[in-house]
C-alpha positions as CSV (number, residue, x, y, z in Angstrom):
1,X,12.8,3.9,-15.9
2,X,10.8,1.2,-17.5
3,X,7.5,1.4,-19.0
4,X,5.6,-2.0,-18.7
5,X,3.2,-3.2,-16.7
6,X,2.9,-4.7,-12.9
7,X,2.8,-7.9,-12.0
8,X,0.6,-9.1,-9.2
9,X,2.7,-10.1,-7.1
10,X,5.1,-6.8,-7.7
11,X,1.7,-4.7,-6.5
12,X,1.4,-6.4,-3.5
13,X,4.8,-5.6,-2.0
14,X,3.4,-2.1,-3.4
15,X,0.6,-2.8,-1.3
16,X,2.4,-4.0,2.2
17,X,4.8,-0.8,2.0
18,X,1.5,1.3,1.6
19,X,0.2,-0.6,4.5
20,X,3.2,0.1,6.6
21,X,3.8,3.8,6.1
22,X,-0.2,4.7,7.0
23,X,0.5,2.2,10.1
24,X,3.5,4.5,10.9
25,X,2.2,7.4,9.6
26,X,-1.8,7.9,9.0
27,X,-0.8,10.2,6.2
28,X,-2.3,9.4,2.9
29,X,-0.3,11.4,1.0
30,X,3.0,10.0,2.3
31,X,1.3,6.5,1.8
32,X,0.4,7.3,-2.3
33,X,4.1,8.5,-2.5
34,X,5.4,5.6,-0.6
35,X,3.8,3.5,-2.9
36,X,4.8,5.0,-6.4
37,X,8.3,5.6,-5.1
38,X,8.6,1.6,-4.1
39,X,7.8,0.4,-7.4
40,X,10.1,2.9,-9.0
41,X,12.8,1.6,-6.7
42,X,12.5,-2.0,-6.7
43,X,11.2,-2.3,-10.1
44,X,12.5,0.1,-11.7
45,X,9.2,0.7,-13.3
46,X,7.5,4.0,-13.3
47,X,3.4,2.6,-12.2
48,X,0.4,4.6,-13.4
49,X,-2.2,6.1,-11.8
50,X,-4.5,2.8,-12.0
51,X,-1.3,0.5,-10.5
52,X,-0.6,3.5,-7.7
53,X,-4.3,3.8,-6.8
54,X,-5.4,0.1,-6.5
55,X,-2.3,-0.6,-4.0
56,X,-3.3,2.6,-1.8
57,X,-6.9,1.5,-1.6
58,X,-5.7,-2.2,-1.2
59,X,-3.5,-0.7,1.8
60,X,-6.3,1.2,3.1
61,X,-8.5,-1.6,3.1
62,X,-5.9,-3.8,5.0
63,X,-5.2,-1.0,7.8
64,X,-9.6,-1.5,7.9
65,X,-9.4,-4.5,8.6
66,X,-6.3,-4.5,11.0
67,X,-8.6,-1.4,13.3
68,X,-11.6,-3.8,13.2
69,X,-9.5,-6.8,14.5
70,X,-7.8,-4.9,17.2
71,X,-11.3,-3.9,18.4
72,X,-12.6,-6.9,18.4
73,X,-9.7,-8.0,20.8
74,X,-9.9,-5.7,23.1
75,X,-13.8,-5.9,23.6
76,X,-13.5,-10.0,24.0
77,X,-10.2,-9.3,26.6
């Protein structure tokens, strides 16, 4: 297991499976584990705690904004 840094673009897939398991799942422990076990697996990197916790709460933020938008649509249908 490396130690180095993420890249963008490597937290963001970090960030879209965190996304998907709380959409599938609405556990955030699941998610946080979903997320560190990713980048272990298709990085190979171990992430820290900064790298885990700003794709969880990107995740989260996404599933927000996904709620909001489906209520929207169904109060305009």
């Amino acid at each position: 297991m490396k130690n180095q840094y993420l890249t963008q673009s490597q937290i963001m897939e970090m960030v879209e499976t965190g996304f998907n398991v709380y959409m599938m799942t609405a556990d955030k422990k699941a998610t946080i584990r979903s997320i560190r076990e990713h980048s272990m697996d298709e990085f190979n990197i171990k992430p820290n705690h900064t790298a885990v916790f700003s794709a969880f709460t990107q995740a989260m933020a996404m599933y927000e904004v996904t709620v909001g938008n489906t209520k929207i649509l169904i109060n305009n249908a």
